[in-house]
Backbone bond lengths (Angstrom), bond angles and torsions (degrees), N, CA, C in turn:
res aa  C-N    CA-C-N  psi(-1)  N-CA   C-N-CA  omega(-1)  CA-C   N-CA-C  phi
1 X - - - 1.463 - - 1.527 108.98 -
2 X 1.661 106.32 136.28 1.577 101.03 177.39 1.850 121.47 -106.88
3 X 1.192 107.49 114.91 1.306 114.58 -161.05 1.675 103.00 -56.25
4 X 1.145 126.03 146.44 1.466 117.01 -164.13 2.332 108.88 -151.40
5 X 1.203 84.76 128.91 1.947 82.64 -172.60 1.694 103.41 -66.03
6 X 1.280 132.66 148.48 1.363 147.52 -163.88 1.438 85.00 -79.34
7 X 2.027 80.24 137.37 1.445 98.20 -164.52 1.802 97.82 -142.71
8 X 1.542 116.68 9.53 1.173 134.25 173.91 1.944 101.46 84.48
9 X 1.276 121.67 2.19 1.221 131.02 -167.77 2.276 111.37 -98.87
10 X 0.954 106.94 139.70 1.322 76.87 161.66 2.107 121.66 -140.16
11 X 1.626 82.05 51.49 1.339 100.68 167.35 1.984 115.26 -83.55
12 X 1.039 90.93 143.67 1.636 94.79 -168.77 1.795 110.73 -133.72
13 X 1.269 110.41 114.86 1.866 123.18 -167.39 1.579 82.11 -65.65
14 X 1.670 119.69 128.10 0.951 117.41 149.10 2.105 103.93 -115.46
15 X 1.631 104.91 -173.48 1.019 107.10 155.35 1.464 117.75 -165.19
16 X 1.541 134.74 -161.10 1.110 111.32 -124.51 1.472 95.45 -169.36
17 X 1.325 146.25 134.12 1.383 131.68 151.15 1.975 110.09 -128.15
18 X 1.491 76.85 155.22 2.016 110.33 -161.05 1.705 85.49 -81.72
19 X 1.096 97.62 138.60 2.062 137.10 154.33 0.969 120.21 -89.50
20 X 1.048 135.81 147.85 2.152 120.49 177.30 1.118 114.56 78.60
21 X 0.883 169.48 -151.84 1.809 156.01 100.74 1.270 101.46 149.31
22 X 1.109 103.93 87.35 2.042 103.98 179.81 1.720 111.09 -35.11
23 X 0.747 129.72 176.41 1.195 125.97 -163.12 1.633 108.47 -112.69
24 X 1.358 135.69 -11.77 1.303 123.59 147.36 1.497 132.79 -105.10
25 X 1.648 86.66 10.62 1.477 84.69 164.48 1.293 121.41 -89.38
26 X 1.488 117.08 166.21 1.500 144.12 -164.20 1.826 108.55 -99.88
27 X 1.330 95.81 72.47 2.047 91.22 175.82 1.814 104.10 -121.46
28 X 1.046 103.30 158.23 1.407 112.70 -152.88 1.579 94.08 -133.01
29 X 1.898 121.99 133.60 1.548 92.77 163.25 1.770 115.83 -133.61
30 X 1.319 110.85 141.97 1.281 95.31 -161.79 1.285 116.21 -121.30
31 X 1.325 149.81 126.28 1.676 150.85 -155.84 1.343 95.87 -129.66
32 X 1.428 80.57 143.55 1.985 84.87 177.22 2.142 86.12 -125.18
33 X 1.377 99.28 146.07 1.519 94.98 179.86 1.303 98.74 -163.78
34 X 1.793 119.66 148.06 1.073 138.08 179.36 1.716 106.19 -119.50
35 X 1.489 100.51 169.14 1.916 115.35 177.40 0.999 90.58 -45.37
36 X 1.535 125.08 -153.01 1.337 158.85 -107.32 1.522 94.89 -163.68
37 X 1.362 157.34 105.56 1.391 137.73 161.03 1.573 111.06 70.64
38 X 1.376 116.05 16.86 1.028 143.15 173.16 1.724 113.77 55.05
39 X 1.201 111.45 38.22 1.315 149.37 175.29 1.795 98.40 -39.00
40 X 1.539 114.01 136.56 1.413 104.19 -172.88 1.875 103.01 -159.86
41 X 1.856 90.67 21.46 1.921 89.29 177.14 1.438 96.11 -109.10
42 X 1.271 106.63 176.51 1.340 127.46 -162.01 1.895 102.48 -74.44
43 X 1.687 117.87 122.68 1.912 111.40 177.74 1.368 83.29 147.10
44 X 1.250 91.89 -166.84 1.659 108.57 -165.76 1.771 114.97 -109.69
45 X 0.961 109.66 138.57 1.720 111.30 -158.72 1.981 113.51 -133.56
46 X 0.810 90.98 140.94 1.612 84.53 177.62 1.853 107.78 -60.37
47 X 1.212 120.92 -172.97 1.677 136.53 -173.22 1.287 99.93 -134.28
48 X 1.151 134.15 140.09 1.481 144.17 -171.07 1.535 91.07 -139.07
49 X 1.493 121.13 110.94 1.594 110.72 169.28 1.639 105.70 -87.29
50 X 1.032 112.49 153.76 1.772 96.33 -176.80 1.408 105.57 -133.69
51 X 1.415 103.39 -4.09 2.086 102.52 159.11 1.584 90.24 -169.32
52 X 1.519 76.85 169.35 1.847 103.43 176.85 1.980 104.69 -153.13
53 X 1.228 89.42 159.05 1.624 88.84 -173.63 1.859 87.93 -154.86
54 X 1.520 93.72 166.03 1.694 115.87 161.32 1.373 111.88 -81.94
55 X 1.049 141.87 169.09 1.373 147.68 125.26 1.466 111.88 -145.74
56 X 1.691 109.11 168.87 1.697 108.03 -172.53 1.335 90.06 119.23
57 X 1.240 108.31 162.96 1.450 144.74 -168.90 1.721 106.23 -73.27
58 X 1.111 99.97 -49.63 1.990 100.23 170.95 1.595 110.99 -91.54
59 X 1.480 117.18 7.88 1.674 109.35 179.46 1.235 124.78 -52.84
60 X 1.533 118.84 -10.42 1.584 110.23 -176.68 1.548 115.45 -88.51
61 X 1.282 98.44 -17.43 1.358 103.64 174.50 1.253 145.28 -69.73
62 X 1.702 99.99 6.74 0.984 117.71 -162.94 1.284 108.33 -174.26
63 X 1.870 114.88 142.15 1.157 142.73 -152.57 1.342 110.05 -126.07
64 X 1.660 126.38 141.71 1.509 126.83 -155.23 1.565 95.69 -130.04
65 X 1.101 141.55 133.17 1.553 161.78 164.00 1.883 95.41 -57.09
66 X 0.935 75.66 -177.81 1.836 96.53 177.20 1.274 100.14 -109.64
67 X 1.588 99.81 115.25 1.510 120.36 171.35 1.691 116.33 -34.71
68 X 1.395 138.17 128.37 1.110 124.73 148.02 1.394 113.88 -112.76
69 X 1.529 96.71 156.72 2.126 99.51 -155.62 1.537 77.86 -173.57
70 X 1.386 87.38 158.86 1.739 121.24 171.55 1.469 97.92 -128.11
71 X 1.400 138.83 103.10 1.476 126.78 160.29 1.312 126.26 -125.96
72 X 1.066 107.94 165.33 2.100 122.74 -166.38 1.240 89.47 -129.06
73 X 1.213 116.90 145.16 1.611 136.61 151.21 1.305 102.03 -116.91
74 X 1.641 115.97 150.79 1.405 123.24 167.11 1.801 99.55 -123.35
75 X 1.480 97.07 111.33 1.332 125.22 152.35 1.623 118.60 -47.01
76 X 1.481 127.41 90.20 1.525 123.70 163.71 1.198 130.50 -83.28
77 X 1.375 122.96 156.90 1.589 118.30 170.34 1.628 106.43 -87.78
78 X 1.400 122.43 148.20 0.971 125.68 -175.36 1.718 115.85 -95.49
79 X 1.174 101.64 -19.33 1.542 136.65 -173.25 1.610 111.52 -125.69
80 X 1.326 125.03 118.95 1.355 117.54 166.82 1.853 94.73 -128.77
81 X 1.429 103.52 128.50 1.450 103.08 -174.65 1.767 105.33 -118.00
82 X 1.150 102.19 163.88 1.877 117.56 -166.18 2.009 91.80 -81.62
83 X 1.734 102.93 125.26 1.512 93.02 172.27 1.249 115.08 -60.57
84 X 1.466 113.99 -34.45 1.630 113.29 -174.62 1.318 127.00 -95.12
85 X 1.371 124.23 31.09 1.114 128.10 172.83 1.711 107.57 179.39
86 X 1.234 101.26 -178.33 1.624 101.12 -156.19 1.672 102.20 -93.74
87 X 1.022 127.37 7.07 1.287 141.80 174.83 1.084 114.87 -76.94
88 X 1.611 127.84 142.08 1.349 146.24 -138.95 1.214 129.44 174.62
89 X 1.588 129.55 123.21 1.371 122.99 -167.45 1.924 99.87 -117.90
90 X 1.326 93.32 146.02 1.348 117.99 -172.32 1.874 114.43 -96.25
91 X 1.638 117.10 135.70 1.653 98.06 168.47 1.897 87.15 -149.86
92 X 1.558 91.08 158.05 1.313 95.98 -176.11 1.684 123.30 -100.57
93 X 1.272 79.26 6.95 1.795 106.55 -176.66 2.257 91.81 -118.98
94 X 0.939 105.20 -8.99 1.577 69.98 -172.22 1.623 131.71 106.96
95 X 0.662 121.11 142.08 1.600 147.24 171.99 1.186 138.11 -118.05
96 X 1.368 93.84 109.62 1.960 107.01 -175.47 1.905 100.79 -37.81
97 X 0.878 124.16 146.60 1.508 117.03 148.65 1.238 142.12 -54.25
98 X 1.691 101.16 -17.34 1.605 91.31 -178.80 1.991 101.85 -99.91
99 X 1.424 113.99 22.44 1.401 94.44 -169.55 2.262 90.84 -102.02
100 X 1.241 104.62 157.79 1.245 122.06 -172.82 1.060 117.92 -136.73
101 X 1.449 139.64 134.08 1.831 148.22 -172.22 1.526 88.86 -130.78
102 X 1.885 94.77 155.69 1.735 116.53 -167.72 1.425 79.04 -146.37
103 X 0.755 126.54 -172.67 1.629 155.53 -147.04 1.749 114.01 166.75
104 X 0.949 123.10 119.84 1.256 124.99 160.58 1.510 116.84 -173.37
105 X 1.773 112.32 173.56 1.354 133.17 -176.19 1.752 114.10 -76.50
106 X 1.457 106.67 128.08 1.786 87.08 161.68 1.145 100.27 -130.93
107 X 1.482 93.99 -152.68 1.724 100.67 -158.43 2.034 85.67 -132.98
108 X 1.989 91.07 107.07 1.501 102.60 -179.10 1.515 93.10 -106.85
109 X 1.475 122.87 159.15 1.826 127.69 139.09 1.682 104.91 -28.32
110 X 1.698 98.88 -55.70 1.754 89.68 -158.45 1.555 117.16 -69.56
111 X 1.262 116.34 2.98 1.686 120.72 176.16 1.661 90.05 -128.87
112 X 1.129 126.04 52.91 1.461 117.04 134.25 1.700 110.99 -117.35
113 X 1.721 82.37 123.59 1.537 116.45 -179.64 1.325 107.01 -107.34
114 X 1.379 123.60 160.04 1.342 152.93 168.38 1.413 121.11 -133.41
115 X 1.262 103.47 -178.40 2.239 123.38 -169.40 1.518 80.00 -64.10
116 X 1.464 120.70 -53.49 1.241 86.22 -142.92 1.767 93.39 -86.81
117 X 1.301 122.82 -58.99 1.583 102.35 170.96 1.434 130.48 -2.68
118 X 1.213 115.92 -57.87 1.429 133.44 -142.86 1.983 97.57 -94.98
119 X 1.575 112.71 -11.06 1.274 114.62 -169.53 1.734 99.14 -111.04
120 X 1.474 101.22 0.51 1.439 95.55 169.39 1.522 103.26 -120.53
121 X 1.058 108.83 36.95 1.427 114.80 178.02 1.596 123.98 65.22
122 X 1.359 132.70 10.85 0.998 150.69 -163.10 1.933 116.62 -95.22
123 X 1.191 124.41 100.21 1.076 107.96 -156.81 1.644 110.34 -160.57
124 X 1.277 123.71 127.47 1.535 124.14 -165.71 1.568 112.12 -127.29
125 X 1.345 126.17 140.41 1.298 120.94 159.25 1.760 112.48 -128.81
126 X 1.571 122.51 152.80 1.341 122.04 -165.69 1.366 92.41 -112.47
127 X 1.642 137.57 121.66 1.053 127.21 150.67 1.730 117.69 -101.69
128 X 1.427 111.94 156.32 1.632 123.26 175.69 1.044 105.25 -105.80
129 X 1.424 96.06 150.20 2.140 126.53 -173.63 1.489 103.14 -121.71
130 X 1.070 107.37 77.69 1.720 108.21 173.18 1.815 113.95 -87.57
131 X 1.124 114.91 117.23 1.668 111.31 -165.87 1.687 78.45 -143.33
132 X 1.444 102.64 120.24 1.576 153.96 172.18 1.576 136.14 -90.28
133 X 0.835 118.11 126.63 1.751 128.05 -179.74 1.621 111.08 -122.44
134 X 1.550 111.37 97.40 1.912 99.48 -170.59 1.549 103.30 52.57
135 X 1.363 103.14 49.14 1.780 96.75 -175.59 1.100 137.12 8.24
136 X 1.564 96.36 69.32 1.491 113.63 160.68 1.546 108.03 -127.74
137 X 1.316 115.36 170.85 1.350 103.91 178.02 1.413 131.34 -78.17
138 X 0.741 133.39 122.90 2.100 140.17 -169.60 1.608 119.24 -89.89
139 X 1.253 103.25 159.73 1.218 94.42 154.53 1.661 94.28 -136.70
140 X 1.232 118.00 145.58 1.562 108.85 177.52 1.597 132.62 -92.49
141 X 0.711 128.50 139.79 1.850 145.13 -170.38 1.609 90.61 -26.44
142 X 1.335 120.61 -84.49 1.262 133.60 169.75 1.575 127.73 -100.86
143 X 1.720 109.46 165.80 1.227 101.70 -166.90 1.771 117.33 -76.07
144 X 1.538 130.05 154.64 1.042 110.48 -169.75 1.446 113.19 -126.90
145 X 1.369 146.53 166.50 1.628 120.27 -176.15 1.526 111.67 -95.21
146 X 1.211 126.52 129.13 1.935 142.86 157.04 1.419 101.87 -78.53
147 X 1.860 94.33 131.10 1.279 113.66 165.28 1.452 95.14 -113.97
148 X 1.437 118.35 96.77 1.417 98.89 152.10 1.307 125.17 -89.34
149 X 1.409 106.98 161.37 1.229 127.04 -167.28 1.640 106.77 -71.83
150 X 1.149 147.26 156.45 1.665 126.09 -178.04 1.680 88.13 -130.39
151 X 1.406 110.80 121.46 1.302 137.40 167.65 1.938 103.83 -0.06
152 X 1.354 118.58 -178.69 1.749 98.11 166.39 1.716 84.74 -115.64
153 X 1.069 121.86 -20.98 1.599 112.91 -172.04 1.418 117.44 -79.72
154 X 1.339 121.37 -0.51 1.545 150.43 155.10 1.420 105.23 -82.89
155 X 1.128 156.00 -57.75 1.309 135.90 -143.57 1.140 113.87 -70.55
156 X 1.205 155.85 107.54 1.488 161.30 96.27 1.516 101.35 -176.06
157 X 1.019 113.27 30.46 1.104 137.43 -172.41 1.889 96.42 -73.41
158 X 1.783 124.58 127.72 1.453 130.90 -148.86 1.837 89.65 -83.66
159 X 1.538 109.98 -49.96 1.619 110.09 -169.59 1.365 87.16 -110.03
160 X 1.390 136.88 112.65 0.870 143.85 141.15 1.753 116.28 -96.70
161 X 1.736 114.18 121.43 1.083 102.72 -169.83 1.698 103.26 -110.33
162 X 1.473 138.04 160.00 1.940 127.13 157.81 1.501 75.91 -140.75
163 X 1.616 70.71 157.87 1.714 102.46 171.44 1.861 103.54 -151.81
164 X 0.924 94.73 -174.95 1.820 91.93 175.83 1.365 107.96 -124.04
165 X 1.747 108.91 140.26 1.718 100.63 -176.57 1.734 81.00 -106.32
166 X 1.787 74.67 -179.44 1.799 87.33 158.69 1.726 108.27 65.37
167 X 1.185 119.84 -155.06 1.368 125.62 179.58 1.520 119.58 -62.94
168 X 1.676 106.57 -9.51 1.747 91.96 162.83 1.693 107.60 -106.71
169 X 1.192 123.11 26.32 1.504 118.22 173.36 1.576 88.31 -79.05
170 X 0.557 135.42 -46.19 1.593 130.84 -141.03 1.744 102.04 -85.67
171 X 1.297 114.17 -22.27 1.521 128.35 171.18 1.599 105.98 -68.45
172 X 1.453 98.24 160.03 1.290 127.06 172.13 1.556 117.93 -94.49
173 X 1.639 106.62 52.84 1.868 110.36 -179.54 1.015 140.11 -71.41
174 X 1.105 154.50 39.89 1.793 132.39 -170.39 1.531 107.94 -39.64
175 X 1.556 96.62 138.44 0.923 108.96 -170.90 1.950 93.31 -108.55
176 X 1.352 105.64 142.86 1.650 99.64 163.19 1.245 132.48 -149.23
177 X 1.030 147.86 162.21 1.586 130.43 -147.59 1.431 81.61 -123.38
178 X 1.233 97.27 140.43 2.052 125.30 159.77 1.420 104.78 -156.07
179 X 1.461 84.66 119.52 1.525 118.35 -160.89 1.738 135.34 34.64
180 X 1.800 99.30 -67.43 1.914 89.64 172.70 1.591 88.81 -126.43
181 X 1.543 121.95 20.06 1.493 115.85 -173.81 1.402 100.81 -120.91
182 X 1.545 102.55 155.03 1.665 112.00 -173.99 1.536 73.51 -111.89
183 X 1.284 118.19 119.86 1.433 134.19 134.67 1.715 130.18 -51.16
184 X 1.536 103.58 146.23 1.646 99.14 172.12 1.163 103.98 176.47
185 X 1.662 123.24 150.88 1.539 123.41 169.27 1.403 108.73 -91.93
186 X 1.274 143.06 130.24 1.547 138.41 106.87 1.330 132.71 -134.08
187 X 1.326 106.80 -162.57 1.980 109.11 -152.43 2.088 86.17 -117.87
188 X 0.759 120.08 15.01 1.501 115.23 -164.78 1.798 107.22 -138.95
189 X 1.523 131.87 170.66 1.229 146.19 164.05 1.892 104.15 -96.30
190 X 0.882 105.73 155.31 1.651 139.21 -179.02 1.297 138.47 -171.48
191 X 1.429 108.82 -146.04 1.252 122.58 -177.93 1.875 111.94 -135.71
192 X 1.192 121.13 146.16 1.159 110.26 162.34 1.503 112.21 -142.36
193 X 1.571 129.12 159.73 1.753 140.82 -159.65 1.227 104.92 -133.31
194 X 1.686 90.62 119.87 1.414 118.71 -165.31 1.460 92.65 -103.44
195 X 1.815 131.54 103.49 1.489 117.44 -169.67 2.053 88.99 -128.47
196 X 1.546 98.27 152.53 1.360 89.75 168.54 1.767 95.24 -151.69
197 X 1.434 104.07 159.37 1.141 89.90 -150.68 1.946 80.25 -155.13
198 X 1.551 102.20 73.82 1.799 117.77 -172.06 1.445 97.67 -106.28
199 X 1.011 131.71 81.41 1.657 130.22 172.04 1.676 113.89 -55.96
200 X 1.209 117.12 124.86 1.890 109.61 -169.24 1.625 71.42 -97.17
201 X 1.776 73.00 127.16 1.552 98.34 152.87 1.714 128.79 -72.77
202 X 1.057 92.30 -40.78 1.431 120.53 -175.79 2.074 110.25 -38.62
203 X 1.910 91.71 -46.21 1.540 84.48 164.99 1.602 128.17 -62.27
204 X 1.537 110.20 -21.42 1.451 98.87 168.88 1.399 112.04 -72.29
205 X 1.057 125.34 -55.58 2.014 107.49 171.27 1.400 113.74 -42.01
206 X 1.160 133.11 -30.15 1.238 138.17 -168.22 1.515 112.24 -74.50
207 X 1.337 128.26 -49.31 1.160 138.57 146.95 1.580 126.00 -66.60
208 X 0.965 130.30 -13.78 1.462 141.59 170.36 1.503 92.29 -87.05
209 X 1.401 149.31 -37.03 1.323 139.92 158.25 1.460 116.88 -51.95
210 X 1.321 111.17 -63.88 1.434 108.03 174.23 1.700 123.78 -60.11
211 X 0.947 111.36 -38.09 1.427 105.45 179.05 1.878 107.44 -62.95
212 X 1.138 103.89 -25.99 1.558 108.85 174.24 1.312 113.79 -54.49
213 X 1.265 103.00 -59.70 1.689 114.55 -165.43 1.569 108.14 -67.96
214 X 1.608 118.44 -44.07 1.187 117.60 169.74 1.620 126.08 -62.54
215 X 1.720 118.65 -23.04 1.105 108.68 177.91 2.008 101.00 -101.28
216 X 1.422 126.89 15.83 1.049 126.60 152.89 1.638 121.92 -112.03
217 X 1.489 110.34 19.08 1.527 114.30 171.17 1.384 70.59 -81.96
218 X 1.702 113.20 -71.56 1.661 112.20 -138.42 1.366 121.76 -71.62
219 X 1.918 114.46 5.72 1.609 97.23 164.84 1.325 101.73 -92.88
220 X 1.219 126.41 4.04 1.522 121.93 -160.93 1.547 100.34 -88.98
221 X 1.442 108.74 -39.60 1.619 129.86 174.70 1.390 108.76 -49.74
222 X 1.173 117.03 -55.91 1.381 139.53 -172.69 1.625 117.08 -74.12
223 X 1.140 105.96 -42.84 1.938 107.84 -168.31 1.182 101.78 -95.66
224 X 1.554 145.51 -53.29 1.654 153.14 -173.59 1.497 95.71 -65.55
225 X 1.590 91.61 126.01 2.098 88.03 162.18 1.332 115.33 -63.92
226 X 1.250 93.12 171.99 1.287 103.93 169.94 1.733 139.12 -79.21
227 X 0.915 128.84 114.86 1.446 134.91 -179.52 1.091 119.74 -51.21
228 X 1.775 127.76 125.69 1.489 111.85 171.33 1.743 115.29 -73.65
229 X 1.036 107.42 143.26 1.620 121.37 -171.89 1.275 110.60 -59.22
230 X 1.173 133.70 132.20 1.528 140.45 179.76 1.240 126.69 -106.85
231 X 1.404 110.63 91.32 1.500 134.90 -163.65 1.831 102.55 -59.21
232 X 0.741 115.28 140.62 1.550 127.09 -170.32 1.704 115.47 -104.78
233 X 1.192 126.63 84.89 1.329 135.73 176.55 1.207 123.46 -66.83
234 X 1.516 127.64 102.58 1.231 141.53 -165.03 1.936 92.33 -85.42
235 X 2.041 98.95 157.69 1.476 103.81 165.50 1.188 104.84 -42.07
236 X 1.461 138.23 -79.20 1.183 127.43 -145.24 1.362 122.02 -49.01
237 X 1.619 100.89 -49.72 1.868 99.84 -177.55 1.262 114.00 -81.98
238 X 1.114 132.45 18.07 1.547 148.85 135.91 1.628 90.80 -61.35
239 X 1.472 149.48 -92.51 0.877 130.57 -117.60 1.593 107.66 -105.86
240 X 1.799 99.17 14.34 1.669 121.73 -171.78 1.795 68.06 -79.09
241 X 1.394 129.00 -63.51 1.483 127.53 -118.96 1.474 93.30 -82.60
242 X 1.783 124.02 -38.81 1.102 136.01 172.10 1.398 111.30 -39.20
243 X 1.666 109.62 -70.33 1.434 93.74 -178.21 1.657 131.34 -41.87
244 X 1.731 91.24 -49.21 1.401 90.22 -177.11 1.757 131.05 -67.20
245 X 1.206 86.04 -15.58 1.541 93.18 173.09 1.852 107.96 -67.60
246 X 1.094 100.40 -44.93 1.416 93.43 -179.41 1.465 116.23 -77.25
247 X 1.012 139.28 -17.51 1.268 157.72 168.58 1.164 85.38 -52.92
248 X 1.354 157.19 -94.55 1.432 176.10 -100.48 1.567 87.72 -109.44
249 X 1.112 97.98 -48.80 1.916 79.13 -166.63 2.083 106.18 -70.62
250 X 1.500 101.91 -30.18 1.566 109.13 -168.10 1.929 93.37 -66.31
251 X 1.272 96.70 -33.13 1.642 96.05 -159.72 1.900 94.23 -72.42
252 X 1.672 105.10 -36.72 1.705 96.40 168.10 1.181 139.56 -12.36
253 X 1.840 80.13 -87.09 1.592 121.55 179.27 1.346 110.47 -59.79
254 X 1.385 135.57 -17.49 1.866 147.13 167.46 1.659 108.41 -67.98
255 X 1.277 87.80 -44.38 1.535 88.85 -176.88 1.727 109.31 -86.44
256 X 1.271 144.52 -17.44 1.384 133.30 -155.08 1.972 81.54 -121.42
257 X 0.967 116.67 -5.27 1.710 116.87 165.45 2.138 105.05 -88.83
258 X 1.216 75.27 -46.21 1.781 75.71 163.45 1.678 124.06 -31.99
259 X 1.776 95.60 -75.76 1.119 125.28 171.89 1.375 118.68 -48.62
260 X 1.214 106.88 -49.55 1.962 94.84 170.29 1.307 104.71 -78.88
261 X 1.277 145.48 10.83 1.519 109.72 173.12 1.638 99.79 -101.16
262 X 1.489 96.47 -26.10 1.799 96.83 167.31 1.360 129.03 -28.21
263 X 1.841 83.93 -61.74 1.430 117.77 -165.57 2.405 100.57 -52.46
264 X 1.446 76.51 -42.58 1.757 89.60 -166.41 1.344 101.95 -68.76
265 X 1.422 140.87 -35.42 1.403 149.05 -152.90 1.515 90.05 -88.31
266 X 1.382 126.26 -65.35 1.685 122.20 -172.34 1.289 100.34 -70.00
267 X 1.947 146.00 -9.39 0.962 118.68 175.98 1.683 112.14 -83.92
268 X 1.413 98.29 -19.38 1.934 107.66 -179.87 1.613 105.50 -71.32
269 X 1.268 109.65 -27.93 1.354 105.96 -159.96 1.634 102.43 -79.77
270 X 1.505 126.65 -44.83 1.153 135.62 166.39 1.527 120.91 -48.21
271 X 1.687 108.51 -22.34 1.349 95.18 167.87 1.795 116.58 -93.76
């Protein structure tokens, strides 16, 4: 029986060997067989053969009994994906049921960022590949494909760099991007480094503006004289200055009325 990853089908390749069979003759034997109750989820299932025949050049010559057999198929997943995140590893052979993958963020040296890092565009995150057998740690028979998931504060990101820490540094990976997943083959759990390294240009105009304006406040400060200051006259001290102006003029006209009646009194008196 050939163990086979779920394919929504529950046909199952068996095969078979001939007893009797002269030895240059040409007989062939062929079984067609499905699961158990026609069973088609992922575990182990009984084999139901449901025919067999001869074929070949000497097949007539000969007649076949009813197979007896005891068989199991093991149903694999082809896909086992992370509950907590959208990450997921791929095999083209399949997966026992009891093996399990996680995906997640930690906390490395090489993804600690800061203001100022992070304002020159400089910026890293470390995610972990934990892949399990009865949750323990594995390494698997053959290599299998990772979709990781790529951060959302990474995506379209111009230098996007990964590498593998931990037990996939030491591998031979290409890493490759399809669409929001960093692709890759291996047979083991690790680490992999999410680094990007997009310098905004934009802050150099930004500071190349300001330094402008500040070194053309200060020739402007420096070269233009100086202006006399322009005192700001509110209604009221407008109508402080009014009064007093007239005040001055009433106190005038008091005094030069004075003077002429003087003038008039010593001219009567002399006559």
């Amino acid at each position: 029986v050939q163990d086979k990853p779920v394919d929504g089908l529950s046909d199952v390749k068996v095969t078979g060997v001939l007893s009797g069979v002269r030895e240059k003759d040409e007989v062939f034997l062929t079984l067609t067989a499905h699961t158990d109750k026609w069973a088609t989820t992922v575990g182990q299932h009984d084999v139901i053969i449901s025919s067999w025949k001869l074929t070949g050049l000497h097949a007539s010559n000969y007649a076949v009994r009813e197979p007896i057999y005891s068989l199991k198929v093991n149903i694999t997943n082809k896909v086992i994906k992370d509950e907590s995140s959208e990450s997921y590893v791929t095999s083209s052979t399949g997966f026992d049921g009891n093996i399990t993958v996680s995906f997640g963020e930690v906390y490395d040296s090489v993804n600690r960022t800061n203001f100022i890092t992070s304002l020159i565009g400089q910026k890293a995150i470390v995610q972990s590949i934990s892949i399990k057998e009865n949750g323990l740690d594995t390494v698997l028979s053959e290599k299998v494909k990772y979709y990781v998931k790529i951060p959302d504060a990474y995506l379209g990101a111009q230098n996007l760099e990964v590498k593998g820490l931990g037990a996939l540094s030491n591998q031979s990976i290409q890493f490759t991007q399809e669409g929001d997943f960093i692709t890759f083959y291996a047979d083991t759990s690790g680490e992999i480094l999410f680094y990007v390294d997009d310098f905004p240009y934009w802050i150099i105009i930004v500071v190349s503006v300001v330094l402008i304006l500040i070194i053309g406040a200060i020739l402007v400060f420096i070269l233009l004289p100086k202006k006399k200051r322009k005192v700001t006259i509110t209604s009221d001290m407008r109508k402080a200055h009014e009064w007093v102006r007239r005040a001055e003029e009433f106190e005038n006209k008091a005094e030069m009325d004075k003077q002429i009646r003087d003038r008039e009194k010593r001219r009567r008196w002399k006559m």
